[in-house]
C-alpha positions as CSV (number, residue, x, y, z in Angstrom):
1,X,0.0,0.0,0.0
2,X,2.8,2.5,0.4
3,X,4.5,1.6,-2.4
4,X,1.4,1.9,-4.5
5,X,0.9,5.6,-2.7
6,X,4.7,6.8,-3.3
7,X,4.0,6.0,-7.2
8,X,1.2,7.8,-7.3
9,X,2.8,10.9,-5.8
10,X,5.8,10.3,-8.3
11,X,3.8,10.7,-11.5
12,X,1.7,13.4,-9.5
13,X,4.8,14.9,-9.8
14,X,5.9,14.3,-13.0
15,X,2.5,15.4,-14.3
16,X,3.1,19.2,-12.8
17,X,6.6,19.1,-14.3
18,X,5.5,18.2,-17.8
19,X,2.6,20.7,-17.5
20,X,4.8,23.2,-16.4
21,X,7.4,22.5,-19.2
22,X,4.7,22.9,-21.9
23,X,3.0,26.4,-20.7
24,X,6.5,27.7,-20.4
25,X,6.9,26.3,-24.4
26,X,4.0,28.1,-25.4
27,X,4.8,31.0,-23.7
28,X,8.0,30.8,-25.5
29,X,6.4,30.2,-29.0
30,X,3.8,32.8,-28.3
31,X,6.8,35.4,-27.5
32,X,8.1,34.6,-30.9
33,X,4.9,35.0,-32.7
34,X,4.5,38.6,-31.7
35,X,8.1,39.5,-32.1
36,X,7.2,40.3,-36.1
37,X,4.4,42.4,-35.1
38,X,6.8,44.3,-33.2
39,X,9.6,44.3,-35.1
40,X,7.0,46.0,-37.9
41,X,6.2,48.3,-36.1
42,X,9.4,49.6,-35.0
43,X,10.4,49.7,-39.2
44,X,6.9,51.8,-39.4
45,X,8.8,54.4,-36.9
46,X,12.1,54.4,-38.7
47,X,9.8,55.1,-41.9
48,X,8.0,57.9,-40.2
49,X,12.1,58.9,-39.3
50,X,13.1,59.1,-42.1
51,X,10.5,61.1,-43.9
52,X,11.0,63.7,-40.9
53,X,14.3,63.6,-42.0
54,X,14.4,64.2,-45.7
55,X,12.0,67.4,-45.0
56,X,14.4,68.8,-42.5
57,X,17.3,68.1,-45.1
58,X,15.4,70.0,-47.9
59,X,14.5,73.1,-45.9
60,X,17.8,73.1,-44.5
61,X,19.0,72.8,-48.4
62,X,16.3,75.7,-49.4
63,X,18.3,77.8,-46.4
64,X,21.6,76.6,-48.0
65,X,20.4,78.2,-51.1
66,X,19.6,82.1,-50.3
67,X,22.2,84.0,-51.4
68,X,24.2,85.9,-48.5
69,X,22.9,89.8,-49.3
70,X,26.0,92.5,-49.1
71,X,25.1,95.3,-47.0
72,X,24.1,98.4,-48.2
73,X,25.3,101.5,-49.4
74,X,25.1,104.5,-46.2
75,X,25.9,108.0,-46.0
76,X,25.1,110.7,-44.3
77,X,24.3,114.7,-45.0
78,X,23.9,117.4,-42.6
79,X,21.3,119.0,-45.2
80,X,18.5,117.8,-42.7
81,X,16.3,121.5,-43.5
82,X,16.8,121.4,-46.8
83,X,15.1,117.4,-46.8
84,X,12.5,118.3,-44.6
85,X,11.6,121.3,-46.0
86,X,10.9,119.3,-49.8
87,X,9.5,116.3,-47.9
88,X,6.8,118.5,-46.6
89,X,5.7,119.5,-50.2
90,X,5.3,116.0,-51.0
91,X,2.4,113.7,-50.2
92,X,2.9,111.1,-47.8
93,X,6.4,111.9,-46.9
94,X,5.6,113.0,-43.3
95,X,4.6,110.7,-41.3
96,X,4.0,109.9,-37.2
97,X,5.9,106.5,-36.0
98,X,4.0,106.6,-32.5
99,X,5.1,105.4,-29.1
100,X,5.9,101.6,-29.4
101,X,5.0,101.6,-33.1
102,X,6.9,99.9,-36.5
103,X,6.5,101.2,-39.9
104,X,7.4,99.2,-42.3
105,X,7.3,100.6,-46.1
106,X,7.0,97.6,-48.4
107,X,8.8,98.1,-51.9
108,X,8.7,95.6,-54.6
109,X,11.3,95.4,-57.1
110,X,10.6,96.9,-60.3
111,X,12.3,95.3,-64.3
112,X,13.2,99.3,-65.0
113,X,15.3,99.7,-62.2
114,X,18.4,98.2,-60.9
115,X,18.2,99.4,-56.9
116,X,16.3,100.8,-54.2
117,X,17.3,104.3,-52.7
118,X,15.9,106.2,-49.3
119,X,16.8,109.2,-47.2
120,X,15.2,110.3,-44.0
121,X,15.0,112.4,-41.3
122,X,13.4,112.9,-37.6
123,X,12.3,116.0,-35.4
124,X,14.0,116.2,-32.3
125,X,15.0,112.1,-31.7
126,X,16.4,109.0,-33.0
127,X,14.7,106.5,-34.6
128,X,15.5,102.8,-35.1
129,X,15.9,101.6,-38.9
130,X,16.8,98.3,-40.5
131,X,16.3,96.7,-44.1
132,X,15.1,92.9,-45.1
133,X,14.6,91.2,-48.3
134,X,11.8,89.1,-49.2
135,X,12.3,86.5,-51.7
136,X,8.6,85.5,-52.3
137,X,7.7,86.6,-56.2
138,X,6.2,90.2,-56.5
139,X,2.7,90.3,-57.1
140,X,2.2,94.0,-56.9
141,X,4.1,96.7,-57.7
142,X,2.5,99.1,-55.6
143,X,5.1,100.5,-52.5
144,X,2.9,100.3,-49.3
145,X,2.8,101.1,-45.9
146,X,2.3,98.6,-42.7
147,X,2.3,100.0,-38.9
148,X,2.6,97.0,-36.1
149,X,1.0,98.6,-33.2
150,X,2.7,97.5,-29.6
151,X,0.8,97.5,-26.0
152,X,-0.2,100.6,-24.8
153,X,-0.3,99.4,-21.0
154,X,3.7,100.5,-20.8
155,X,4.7,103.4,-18.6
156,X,8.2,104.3,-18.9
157,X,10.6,104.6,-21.7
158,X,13.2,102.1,-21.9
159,X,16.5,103.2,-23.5
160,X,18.3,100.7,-25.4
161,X,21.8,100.4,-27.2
162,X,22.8,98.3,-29.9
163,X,20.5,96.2,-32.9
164,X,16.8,96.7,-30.9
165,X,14.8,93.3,-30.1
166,X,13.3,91.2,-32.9
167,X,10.0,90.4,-31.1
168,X,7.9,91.9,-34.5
169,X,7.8,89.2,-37.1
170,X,8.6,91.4,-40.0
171,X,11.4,92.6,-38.6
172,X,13.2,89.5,-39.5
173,X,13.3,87.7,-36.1
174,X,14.9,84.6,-36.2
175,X,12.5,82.4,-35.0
176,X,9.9,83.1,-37.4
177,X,8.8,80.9,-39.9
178,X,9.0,82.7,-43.1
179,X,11.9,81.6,-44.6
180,X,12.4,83.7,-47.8
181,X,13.4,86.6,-46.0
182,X,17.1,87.8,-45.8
183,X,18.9,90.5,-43.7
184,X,20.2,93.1,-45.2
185,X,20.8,95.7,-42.6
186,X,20.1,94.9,-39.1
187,X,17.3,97.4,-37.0
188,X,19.9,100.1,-35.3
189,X,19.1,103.5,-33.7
190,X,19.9,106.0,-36.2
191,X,20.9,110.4,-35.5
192,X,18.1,110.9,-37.8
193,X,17.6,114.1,-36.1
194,X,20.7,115.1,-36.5
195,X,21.8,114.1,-40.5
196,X,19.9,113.1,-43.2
197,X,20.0,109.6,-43.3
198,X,20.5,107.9,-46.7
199,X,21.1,105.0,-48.9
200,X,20.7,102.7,-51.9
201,X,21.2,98.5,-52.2
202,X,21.6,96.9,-55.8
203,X,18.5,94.7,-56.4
204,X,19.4,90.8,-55.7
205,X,17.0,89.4,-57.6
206,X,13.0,89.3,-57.7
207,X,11.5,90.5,-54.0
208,X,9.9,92.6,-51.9
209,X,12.3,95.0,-49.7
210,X,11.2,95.8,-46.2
211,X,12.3,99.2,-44.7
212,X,11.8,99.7,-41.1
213,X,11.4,102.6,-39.1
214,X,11.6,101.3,-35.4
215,X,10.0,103.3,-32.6
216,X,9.0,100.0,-30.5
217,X,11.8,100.8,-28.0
218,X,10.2,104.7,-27.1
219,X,7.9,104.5,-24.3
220,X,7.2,108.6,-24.7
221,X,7.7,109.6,-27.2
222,X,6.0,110.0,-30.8
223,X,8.7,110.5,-33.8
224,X,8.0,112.8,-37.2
225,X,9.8,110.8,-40.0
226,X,10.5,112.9,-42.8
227,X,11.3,110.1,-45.9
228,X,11.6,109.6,-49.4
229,X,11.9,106.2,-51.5
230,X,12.8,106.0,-55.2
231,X,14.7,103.3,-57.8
232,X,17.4,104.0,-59.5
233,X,18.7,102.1,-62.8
């Protein structure tokens, strides 16, 4: 009778063992089954990779692309009376750049012409001025005007020294997105008050320029901008 029980608890044994054995198998072969599944899905992510990677390559090789712009030609004339007192026969040349404000004058390239020239002048202050190039075709030939108006909540003028900030998005910052515009002359305090300011840059190709008269960084004061802007072949 023992010996009959101590069999039965042998191949009680063996029974767990073997059953034991064969979930861990299937386990096993189950393990391998999915492994395609997964391995599929990690090719579908180097895909997706990739793809995120050619597009960064192209617009990186669209950057590559631009041409560098030279800077422009500057001078300077102590006529400032004589300019103002022309500008103020002509319509449109004398203009308010208010506290916190950009102007921007917009002026598409022309087939008749060769460059783009300007001269101005303030009342009393400085005023901040910088030039950018944009690449995109020209769809009008028609020189406007845009004004980017700032908070009117500030309450002290903040003096600054140096390029001014880039926080407008025409003014060329470099976080914004548009990529077909170029520097050509960074946004710098000019003695507009003091000398004529004036200039002319040799057309780089089909594109719109942007001149800037900065007054973002004056807290105070408003600024009268005496200007003029005209091709020349």
């Amino acid at each position: 009778m023992l010996q009959s029980c101590q069999k039965v608890t042998v191949t009680w044994k063996l029974n767990v063992i073997y059953f034991a054995i064969t979930c861990h198998m299937h386990v096993h072969f189950q393990g391998n089954e999915e492994a395609p599944a997964e391995l599929a899905l990690g090719e579908g992510g180097e895909e997706n990779n990739s793809a995120g990677t050619c597009q960064l390559s192209a617009e990186i090789k669209e950057a590559a692309q631009m041409p560098t712009l030279p800077p422009p030609t500057t001078w300077t004339s102590a006529a400032v009376k004589e300019l103002k007192a022309k500008l103020r026969t002509e319509k449109d040349s004398v203009v308010t750049v208010y506290r916190g404000d950009i102007m921007t004058v917009h002026v598409p390239t022309v087939p008749e012409a060769k460059k783009v020239c300007w001269e101005f002048a303030t009342d009393g202050f400085d005023i901040g001025f910088g030039i950018y190039f944009d690449w995109t075709p020209v769809t009008s030939r028609s020189i406007t005007v845009h004004i980017s108006e700032s908070s009117d909540d500030e309450d002290e003028e903040e003096e600054l020294e140096g390029p001014l900030g880039n926080d407008d998005v025409e003014r060329g910052s470099k976080s914004q997105t548009n990529s077909n515009l170029a520097e050509i002359l960074p946004v710098y305090r000019q003695d507009s008050h003091l000398s004529v300011q004036g200039g002319s840059h040799d057309f780089p190709g089909e594109g719109t320029y942007l001149l800037k008269f900065d007054n973002s960084y004056s807290l105070w004061r408003n600024k009268t901008l005496y200007y003029r802007v005209y091709y020349s072949a």
